[in-house]
N, C-alpha and C positions, 0 to 999 in steps of 0.2 A: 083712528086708533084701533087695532086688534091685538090680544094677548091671543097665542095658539101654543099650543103643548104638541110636541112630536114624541109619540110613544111604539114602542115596540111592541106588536101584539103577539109573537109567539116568543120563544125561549133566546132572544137576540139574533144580532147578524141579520137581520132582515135588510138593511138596505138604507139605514135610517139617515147615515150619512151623505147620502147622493142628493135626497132628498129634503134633509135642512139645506145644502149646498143649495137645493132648486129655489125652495120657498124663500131662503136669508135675499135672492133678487128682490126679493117687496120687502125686504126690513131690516131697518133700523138696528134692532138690538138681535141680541142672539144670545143668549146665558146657556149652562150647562148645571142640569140639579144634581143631578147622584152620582154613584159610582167614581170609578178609580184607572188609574193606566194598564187596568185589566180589561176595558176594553176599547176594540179598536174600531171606528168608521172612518172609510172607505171613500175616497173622491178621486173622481177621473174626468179632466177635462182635456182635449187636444190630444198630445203623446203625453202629459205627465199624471202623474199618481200622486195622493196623497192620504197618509196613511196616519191620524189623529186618533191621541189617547187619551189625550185630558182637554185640549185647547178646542171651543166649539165651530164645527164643521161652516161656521158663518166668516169664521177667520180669512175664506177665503174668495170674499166679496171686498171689495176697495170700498171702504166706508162704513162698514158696518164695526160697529161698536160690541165687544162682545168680552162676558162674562164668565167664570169659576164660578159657582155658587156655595155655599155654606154646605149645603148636603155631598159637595164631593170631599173624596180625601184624594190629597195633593201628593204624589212623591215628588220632591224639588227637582231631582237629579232628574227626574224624565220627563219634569217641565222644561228645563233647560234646554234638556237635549233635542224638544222636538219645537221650540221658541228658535234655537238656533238653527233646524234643518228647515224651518221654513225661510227665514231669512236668504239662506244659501240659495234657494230655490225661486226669490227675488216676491215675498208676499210679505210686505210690511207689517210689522207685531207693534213694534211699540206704541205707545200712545193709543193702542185701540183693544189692548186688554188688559181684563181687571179681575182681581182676585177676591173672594169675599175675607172679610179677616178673623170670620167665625168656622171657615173651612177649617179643617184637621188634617194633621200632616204624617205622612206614613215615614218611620225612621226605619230605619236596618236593623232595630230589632224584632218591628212588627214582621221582617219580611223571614227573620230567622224562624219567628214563632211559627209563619205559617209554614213555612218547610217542616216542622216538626210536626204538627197536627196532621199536616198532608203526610206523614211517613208513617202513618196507623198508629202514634204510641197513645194516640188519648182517643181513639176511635176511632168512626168509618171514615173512610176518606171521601170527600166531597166531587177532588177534580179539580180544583180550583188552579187557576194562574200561578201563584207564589208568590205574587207582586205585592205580598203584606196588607191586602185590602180590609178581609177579614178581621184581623186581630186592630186594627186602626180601628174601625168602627167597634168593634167589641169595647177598645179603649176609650172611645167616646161614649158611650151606652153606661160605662160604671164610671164616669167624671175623672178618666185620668187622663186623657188625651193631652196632646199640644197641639194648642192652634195656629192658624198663621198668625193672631193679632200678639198672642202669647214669643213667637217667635222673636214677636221685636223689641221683646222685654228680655234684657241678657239674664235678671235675676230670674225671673219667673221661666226663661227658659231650660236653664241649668240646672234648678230644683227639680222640675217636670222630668230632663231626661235621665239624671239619675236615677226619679221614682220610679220611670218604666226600666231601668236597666235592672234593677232589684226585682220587681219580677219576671222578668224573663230568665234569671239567671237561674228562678227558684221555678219552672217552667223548663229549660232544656238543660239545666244542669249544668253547676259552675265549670265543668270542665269544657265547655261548647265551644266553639270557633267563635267568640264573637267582635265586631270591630271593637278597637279600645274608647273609652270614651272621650276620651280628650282629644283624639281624629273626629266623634262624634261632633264633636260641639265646636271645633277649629269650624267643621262645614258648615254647620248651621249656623255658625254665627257670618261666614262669607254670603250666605245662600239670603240670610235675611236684610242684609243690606240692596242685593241684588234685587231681591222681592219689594221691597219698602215703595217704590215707587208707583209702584201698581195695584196695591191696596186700597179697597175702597168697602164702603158700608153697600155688599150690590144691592138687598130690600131697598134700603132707602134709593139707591141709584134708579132703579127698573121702577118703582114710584114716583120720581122724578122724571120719568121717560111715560111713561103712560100717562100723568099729566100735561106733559106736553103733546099728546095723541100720536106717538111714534110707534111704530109695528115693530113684535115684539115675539122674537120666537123662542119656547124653553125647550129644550133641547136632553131629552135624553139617553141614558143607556141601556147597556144589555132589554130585556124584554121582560113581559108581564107574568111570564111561570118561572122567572127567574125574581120574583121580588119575594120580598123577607114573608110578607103575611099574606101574599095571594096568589107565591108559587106553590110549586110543587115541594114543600118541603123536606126534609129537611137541604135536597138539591136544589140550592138557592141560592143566591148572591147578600150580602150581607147588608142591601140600600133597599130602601121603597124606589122600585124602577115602572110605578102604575103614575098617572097622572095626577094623584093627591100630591108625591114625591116633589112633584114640580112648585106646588104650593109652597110643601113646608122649606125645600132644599133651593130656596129664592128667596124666598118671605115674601110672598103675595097671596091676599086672600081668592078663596075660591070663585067669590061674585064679579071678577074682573076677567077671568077667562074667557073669551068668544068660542074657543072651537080646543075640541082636542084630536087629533090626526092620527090614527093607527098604520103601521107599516108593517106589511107581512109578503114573508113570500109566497110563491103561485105555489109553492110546498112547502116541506117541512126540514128545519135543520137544528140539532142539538148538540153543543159541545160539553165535554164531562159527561161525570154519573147522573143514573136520575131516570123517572120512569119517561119515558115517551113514545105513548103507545102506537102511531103512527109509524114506526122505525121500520125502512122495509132493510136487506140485508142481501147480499150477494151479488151478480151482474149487476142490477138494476141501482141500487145503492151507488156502487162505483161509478155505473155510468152518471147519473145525476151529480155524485161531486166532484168527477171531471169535468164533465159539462158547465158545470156552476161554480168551480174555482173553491173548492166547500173547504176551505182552510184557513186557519182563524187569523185572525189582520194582526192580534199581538204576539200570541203563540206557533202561527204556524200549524195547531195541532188539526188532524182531519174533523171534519162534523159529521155527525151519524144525521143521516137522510130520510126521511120521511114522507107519505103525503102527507097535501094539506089538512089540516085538522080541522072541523066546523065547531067542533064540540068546544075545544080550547079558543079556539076564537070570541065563539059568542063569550066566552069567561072571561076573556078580555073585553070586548065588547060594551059589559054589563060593569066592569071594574073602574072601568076608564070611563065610562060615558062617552065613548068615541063617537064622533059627528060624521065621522067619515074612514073610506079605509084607503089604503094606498095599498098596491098589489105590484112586487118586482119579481124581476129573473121572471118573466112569462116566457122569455126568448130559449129558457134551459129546457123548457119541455118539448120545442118545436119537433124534435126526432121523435120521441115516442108516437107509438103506436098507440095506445091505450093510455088514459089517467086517469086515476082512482082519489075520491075525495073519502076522508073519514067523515062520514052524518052521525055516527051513535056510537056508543061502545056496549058490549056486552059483560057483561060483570056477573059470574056464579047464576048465569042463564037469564041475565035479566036485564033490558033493554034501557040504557042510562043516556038521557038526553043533553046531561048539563055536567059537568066537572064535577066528579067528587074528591074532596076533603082528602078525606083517607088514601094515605103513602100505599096501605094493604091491596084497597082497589083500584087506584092508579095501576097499582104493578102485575094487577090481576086482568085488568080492561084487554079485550082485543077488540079490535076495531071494525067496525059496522061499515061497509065499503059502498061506493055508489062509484062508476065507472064510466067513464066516457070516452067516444072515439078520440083520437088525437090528432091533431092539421095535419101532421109532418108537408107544412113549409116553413121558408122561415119567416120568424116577425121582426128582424130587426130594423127594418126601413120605417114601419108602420109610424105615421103620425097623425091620424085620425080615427074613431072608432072604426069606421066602415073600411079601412085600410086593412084590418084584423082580420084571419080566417075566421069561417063563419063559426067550425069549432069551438076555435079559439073564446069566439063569443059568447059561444051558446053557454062554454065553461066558465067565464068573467061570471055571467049573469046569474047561474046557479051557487056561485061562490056567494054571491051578493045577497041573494036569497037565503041562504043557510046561513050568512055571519047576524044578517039583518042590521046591514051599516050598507050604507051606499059609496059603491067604488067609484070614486073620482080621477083615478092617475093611476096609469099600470106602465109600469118601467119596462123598456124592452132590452136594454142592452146598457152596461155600466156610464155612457160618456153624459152628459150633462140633458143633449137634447133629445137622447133615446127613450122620449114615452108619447104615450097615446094618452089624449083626455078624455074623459065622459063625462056627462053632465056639465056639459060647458057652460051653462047659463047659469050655473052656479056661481057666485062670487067667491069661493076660496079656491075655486078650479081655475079663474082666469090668468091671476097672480101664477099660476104654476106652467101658463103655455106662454108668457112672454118670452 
């Protein structure tokens, strides 16, 4: 039996999906704790792609059993839609996923709401998706939500969606485009018969499976400066996306975890507003998000590029308890000449080792650089450490050193078998070279 939590250690998009994809070969379950169909991981095996929003990146293992957890919020419509495009694509859904029924469900109101906060009328604007993530969770936080368990209750549905359409109305103004309610609830009530079968208690379920000693991976999204109380605030996502999230957004306690796994890339990528002080800007910029494909899997929108960050990392690092790191895209740097790691930031002339709090000195931070030659060949055959330019190495190891997490799996190239191990005598590195 092993529980492992898969975390994001910079600002999301790191690669996290390739990587449950690797790890769900040794296991059993696969749950997913936070977040919403705002964001996307990423899977590429042979010639196909697969491109997951809600449903956890284990879905696409024959036999693994896998989970929605209470900590996401569900949009119906874009569970369906992407239940249905894996089908088509010949990856068996039914029978092997399950919904928590304490999850919450994003309606068409929540998604109007955020269209309106994102149009500056109630303040700064964030960035955010529009996928209704936000105001879902907000409605969960003050006890108005609907849940999925809520869903299969016609009375307690219809009471609930009225409630929310009375404030949204009093929110963007009775004159708003909004769908009528009675299309509202025709859907939700086809949607929850559709759902009904798939519902399940997951706590108690993933209880059930850790006592029977089944391996066990929690799965989640966007990244660690994108979580509510240990990003970058007020640029943040609306979920605990650190590894505590995984706890509560499961219902498993903390003493059962074996390992928690950070994933970051060989740099730095940031989508929306929000300080990132790594940001480099011009040729170099472009070329890295050509190079890297730096376009977001739900939106499409570009990512602002970066180096790596040491500084944000270890804050990851220390948040997460991370046992280990996993390090992708190393194959995007192979052309550069030079590469630049952030070690410190400098703040109003003063030398800052560890992530500061404050939005003022975030925004204020420039970054403290440390530089190293670049391979320029390429890595993407490499399946052994000593297969790696020695560079390439010398850069692994320095990274290793400034996160102070040992790098076990460095990704070289998107398809399933494109990484190099280290530390192979480790036991959660073997599971990942079969």
């Amino acid at each position: 039996m092993s529980v492992r939590i898969i975390v994001g250690a910079q600002w999301g998009d790191e690669g996290k999906g390739k990587i449950v994809d690797l790890l769900s070969h040794d296991a059993d379950v696969v749950a997913r704790y936070q977040g919403g169909p705002n964001a996307g991981h990423t899977v590429c095996y042979g010639d196909k792609s697969f491109v997951l929003h809600l449903i956890p990146s284990g879905i696409l293992r024959p036999g693994t059993t896998c989970y929605i957890g209470n900590g996401v919020v569900i949009d119906l419509t874009a569970l369906e839609e992407e239940r249905s495009a894996l089908t088509r694509q010949g990856i068996g859904v039914d029978g092997r996923l399950f919904v928590s029924g304490s999850a919450h469900l994003i309606l068409p109101d929540h998604r109007l709401a955020e269209r309106h906060n994102e149009s500056g009328a109630t303040g700064p604007t964030i960035g955010t998706t529009g996928r209704g993530i936000g105001p879902a969770y907000t409605d969960k936080a003050s006890r108005m939500g609907l849940r999925v368990a809520d869903l299969l209750d016609p009375e307690i549905r219809e009471e609930r969606v009225r409630m929310l359409r009375e404030r949204t109305l009093r929110l963007v103004g009775r004159d708003a485009p909004v769908e009528p309610i009675e299309r509202v609830l025709e859907g939700l009530a086809r949607d929850a018969e559709r759902l009904r079968p798939m519902v399940v208690n997951v706590s108690l379920a993933i209880a059930s499976a850790i006592h029977d000693r089944k391996r066990i991976l929690l799965e989640g999204a966007q990244g660690t400066h994108l979580d509510l109380d240990h990003g970058t605030y007020p640029f943040v996502t609306s979920s605990s996306a650190v590894a505590g999230g995984a706890c509560t957004g499961v219902g498993v306690g903390p003493t059962l975890i074996d390992e928690v796994i950070g994933v970051a890339k060989a740099y730095a990528t940031r989508v929306g507003n929000g300080p990132f002080p790594s940001e480099l800007s011009g040729e170099l910029a472009e070329q890295l998000r050509e190079e890297g494909n730096e376009y977001g899997a739900t939106t499409g929108r570009p990512r602002r590029c970066g180096w790596f960050d040491a500084v944000a990392i270890r804050h990851a690092a220390r948040v997460n308890g991370l046992t280990q790191l996993v390090i992708t895209k190393l194959d995007v740097l192979d052309g550069l000449p030079e590469i630049s790691v952030v070690t410190a930031y400098s703040i109003n002339g003063r030398r800052i080792q560890e992530m500061p709090e404050s939005l003022a000195e975030l925004n204020a931070a420039e970054p403290i650089l440390e530089t190293f030659p670049g391979w320029r060949a390429p890595t993407g055959a490499a399946r052994q450490w000593d297969d790696l330019p020695r560079e390439a190495r010398r850069y692994l190891d320095r990274l290793e050193e400034l996160a102070r997490v040992p790098i076990r799996l460095v990704s070289v190239g998107s398809g399933r078998d494109e990484n190099v191990r280290r530390h192979a005598n480790l036991r959660s590195t073997e599971a990942v070279g079969r």
